[in-house]
Backbone as a ProteinNet text record, in pm:
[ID]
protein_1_A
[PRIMARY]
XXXXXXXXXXXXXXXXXXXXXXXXXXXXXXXXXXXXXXXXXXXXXXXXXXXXXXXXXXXXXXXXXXXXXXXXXXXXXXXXXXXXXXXXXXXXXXXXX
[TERTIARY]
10383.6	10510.8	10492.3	10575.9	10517	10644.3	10559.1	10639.9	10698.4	10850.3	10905.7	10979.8	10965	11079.1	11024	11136.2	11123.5	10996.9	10906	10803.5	10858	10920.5	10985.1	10886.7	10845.6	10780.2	10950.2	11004.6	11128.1	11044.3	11093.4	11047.4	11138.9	11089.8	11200.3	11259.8	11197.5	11264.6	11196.6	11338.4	11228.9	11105.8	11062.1	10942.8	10922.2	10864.5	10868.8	10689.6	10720.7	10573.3	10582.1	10441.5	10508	10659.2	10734.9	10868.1	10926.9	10918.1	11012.1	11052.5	11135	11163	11142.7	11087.2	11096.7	11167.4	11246.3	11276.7	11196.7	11171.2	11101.8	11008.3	10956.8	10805.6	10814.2	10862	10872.8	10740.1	10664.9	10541.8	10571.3	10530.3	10538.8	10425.5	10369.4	10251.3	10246.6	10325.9	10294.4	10260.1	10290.4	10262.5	10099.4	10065.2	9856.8	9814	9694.8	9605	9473.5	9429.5	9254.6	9199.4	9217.2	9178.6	9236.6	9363.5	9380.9	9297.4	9265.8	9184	9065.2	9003.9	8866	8869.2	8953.2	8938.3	8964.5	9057.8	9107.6	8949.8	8847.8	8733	8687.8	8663.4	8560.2	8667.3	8784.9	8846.3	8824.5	8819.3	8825.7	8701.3	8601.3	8449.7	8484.6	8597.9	8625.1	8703.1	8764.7	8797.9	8667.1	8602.6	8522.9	8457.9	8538.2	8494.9	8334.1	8297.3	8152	8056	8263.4	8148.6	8153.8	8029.6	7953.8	8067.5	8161.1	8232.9	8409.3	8420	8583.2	8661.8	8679.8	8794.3	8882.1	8773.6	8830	8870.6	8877	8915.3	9057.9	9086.1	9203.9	9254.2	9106.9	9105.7	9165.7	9082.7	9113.9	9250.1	9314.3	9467.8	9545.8	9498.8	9593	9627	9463.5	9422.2	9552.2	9503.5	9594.5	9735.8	9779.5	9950.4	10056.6	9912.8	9980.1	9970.6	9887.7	9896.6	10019.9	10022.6	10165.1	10303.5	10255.1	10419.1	10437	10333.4	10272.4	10340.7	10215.1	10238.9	10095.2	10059	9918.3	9887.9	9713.2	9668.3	9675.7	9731.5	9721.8	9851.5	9954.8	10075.2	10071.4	10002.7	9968.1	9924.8	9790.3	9694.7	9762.6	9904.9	9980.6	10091.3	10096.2	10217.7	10193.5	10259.8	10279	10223.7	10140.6	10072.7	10142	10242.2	10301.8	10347.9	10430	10430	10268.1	10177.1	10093.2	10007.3	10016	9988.8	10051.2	10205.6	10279.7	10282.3	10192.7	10195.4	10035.2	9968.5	9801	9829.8	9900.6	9901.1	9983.3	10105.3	10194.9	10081.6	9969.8	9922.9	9766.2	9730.8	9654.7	9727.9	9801.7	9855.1	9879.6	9934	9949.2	9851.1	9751.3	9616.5	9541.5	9592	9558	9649.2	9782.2	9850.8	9816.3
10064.2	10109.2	10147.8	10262.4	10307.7	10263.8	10194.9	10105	10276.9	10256	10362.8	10350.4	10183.6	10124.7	10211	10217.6	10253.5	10193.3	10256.7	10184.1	10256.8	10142.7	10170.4	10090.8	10092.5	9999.4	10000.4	9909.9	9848.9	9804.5	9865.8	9798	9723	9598.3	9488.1	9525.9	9619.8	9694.4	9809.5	9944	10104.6	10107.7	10162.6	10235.7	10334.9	10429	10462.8	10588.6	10661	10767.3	10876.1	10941.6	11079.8	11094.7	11011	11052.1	11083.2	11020.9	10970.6	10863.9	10843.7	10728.7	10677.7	10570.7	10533.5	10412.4	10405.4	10264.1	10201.5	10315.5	10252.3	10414.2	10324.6	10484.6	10512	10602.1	10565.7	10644.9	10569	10572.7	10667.8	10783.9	10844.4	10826.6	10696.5	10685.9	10787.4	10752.6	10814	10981.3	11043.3	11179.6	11215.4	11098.5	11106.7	11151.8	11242.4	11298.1	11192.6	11244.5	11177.6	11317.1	11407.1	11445.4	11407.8	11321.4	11299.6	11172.5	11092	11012.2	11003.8	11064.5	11149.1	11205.2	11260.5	11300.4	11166	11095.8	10969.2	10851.8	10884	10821.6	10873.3	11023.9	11055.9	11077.9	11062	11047.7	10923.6	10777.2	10685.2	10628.5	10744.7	10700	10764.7	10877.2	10935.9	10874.2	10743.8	10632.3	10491.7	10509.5	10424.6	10300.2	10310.9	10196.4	10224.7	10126.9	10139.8	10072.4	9991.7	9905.1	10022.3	9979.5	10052.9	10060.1	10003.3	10036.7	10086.4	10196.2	10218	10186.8	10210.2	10194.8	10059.9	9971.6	9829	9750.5	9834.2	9837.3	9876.4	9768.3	9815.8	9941.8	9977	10113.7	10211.4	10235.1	10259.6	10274.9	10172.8	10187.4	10242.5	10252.9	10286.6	10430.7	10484	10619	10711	10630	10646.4	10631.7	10537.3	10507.3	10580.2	10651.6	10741.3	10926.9	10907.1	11069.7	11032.9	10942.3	10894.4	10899.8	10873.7	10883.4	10998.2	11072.1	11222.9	11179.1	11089	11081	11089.7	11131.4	11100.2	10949.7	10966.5	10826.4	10740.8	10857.1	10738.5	10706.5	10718.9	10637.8	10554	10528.9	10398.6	10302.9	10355.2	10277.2	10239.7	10283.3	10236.8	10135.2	10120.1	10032.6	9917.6	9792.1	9656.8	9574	9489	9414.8	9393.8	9384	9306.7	9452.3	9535.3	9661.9	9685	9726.3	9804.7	9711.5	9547.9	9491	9463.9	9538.4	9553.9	9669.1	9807.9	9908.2	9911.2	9859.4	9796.4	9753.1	9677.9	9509	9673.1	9730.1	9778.5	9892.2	9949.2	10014.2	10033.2	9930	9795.4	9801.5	9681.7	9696.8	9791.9	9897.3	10045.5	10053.2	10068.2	10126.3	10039.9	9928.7	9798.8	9742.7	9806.3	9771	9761.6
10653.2	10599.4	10452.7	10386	10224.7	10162.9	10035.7	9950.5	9866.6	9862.7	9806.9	9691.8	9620.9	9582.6	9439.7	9319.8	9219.1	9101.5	9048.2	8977	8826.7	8763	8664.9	8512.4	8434.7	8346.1	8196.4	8193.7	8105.8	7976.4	7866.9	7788.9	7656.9	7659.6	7596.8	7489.1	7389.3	7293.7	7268.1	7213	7204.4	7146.4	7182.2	7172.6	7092.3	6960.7	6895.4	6897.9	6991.2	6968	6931.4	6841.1	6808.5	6770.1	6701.5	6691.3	6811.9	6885.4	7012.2	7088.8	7075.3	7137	7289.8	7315.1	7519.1	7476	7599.8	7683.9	7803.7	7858.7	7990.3	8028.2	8097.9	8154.4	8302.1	8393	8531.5	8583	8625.7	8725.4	8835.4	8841.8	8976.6	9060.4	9087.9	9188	9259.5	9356.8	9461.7	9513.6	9328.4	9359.3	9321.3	9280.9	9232.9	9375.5	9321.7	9391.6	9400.5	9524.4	9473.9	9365.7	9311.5	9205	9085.1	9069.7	8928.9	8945.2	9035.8	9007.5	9013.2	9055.9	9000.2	8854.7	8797.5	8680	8570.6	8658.1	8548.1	8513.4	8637.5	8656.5	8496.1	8503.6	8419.4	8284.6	8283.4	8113.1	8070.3	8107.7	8087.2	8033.7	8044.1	7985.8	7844.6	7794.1	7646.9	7620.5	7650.3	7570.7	7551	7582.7	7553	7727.5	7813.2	7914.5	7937.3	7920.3	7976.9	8070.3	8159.1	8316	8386.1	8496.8	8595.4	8690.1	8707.7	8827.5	8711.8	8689.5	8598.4	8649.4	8799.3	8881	8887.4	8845.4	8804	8692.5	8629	8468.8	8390.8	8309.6	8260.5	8215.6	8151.1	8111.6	8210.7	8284.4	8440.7	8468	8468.2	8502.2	8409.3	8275.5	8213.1	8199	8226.2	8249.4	8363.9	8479.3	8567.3	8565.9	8441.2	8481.9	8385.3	8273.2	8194.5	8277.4	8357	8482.6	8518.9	8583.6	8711.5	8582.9	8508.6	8383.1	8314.9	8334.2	8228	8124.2	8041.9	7910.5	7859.7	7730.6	7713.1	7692.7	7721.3	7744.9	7615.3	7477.1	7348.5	7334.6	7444.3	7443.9	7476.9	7575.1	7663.4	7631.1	7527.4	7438.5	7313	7341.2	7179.6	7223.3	7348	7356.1	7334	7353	7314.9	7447	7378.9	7510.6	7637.2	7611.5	7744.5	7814.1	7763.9	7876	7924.4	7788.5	7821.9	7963.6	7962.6	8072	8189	8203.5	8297.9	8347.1	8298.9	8342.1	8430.9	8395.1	8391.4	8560.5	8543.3	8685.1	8760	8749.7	8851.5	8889.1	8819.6	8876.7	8992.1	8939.5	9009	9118.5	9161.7	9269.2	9348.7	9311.5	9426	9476.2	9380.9	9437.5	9517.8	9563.4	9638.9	9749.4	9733.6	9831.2	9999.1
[MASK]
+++++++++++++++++++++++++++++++++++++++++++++++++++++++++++++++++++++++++++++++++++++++++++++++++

């Protein structure tokens, strides 16, 4: 059965990038390709990850959860631990469900 429910990332107070403001980031999983994740493989080595397996890496997800939000990946890499590890875990999971 496909989980359809809303993948929303809330964040406890705005957010402030590039002179814009977020509240929350909504994840469009379910519209990723296996080519954005193929490509998210080989962007995540121009941030720096350097285990042998990316796909398992925070990096990794974040790569991916900023495609699924179309935001760039140094928004992602700018947010506040606890989103940026609630966007990390929600995207983890999909890809494991």
């Amino acid at each position: 059965m496909e989980n359809t429910k809303a993948r929303v990332i809330t964040f406890n107070k705005p957010f402030i990038f590039e002179e814009k403001e977020y509240t929350e980031l909504n994840l469009d999983l379910e519209a990723l390709t296996g080519k954005d994740l193929l490509e998210a493989s080989r962007e995540v080595r121009t941030i720096g990850e350097t285990s042998p397996v990316v796909e398992l890496s925070k990096s990794y997800y974040a790569v991916v959860g900023a495609k699924a939000a179309k935001v760039p990946i140094d928004l992602v890499l700018a947010l506040p631990a606890k989103e940026f590890s609630q966007l990390t875990v929600e995207v983890q999971s999909f890809l494991f469900e």
